[in-house]
N, C-alpha and C positions, 0 to 999 in steps of 0.2 A: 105701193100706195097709189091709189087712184086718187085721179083730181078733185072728185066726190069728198069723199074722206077726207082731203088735206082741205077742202073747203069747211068742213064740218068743222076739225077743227080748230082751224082761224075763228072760226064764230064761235065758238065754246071758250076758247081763251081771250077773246074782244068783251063777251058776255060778262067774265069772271072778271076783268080788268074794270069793267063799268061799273059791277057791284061794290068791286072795292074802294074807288075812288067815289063811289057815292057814300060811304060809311065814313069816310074821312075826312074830318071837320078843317077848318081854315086856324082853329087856335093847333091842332093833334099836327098840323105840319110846321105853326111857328114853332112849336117845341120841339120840334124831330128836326131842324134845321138849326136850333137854335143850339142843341145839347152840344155838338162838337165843336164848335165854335165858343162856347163858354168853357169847352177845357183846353181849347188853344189860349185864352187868357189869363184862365187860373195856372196851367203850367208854366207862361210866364213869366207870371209874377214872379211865383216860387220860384224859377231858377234865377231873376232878378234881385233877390232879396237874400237867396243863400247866395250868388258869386258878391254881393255887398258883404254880407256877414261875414266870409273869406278874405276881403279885403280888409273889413275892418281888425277881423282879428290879425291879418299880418304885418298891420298897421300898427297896432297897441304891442306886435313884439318887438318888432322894429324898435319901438321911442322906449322897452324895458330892457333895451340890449338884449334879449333875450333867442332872437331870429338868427337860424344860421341856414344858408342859405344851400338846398340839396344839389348833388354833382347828379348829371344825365349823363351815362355813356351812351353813344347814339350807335356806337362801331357794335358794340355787344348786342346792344336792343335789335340793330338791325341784321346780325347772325341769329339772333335764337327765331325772331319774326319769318327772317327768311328761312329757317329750315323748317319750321312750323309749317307754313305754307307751300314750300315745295313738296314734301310731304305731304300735307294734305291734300293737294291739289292733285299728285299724283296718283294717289290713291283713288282720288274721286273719280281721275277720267280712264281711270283700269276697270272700273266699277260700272260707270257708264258703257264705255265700248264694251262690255262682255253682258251690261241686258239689254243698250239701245242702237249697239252699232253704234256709226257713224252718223249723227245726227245736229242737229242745232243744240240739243240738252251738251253736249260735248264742252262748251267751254264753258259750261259750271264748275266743271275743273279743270280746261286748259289756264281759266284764267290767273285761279288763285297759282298755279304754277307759278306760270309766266311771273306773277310779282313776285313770289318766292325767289325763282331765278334775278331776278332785276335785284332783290336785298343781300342776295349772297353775292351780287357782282359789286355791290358797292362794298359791303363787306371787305371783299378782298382788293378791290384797287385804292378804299383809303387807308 
């Protein structure tokens, strides 16, 4: 590409940028700025008001005797997590190394390994 050309265009796309920012009113940007921001609030709320409603309801079982309170195995949750993920992890980076070689994309799946490995070691030493 000549210098010609890549000067052409720079001004073809400075041109198209000029026109567009001229079609675009000062109200068409408070609304385009304003849209995500009003669902970072509205999401909020909602999850403010159902983790209440969660409370409330385990409030009102509590005071009808009703609440019995659930058992976490954490030994189990942390073997099935960790085989899930060394598994998958190893999967992913056989997957990788045989389209991309050795590259940075590589710990897409050394990573989830790696955790994988870390839950089956707690796994096994608690």
């Amino acid at each position: 590409m000549s210098p010609e050309q890549f000067e052409q265009i720079i001004n073809l796309l400075e041109a198209i940028r000029s026109q567009l920012d001229e079609r675009e009113t000062p109200l068409e940007r408070i609304v385009l700025y304003l849209v995500p921001n009003l669902g970072i609030v509205f999401g909020t709320t909602l999850l403010f008001f159902l983790f209440r409603w969660w409370h409330k309801q385990k409030m009102a079982l509590i005071h009808s005797g009703l609440y019995r309170p659930w058992s976490f195995d954490l030994r189990a949750y942390s073997f099935l997590l960790g085989l899930l993920l060394t598994f998958i992890g190893f999967s992913i980076t056989i997957v990788f190394v045989a389209v991309l070689g050795t590259t940075l994309a590589l710990l897409g799946g050394l990573l989830p390994f790696a955790i994988g490995l870390g839950l089956l070691t707690y796994y096994k030493l608690s």
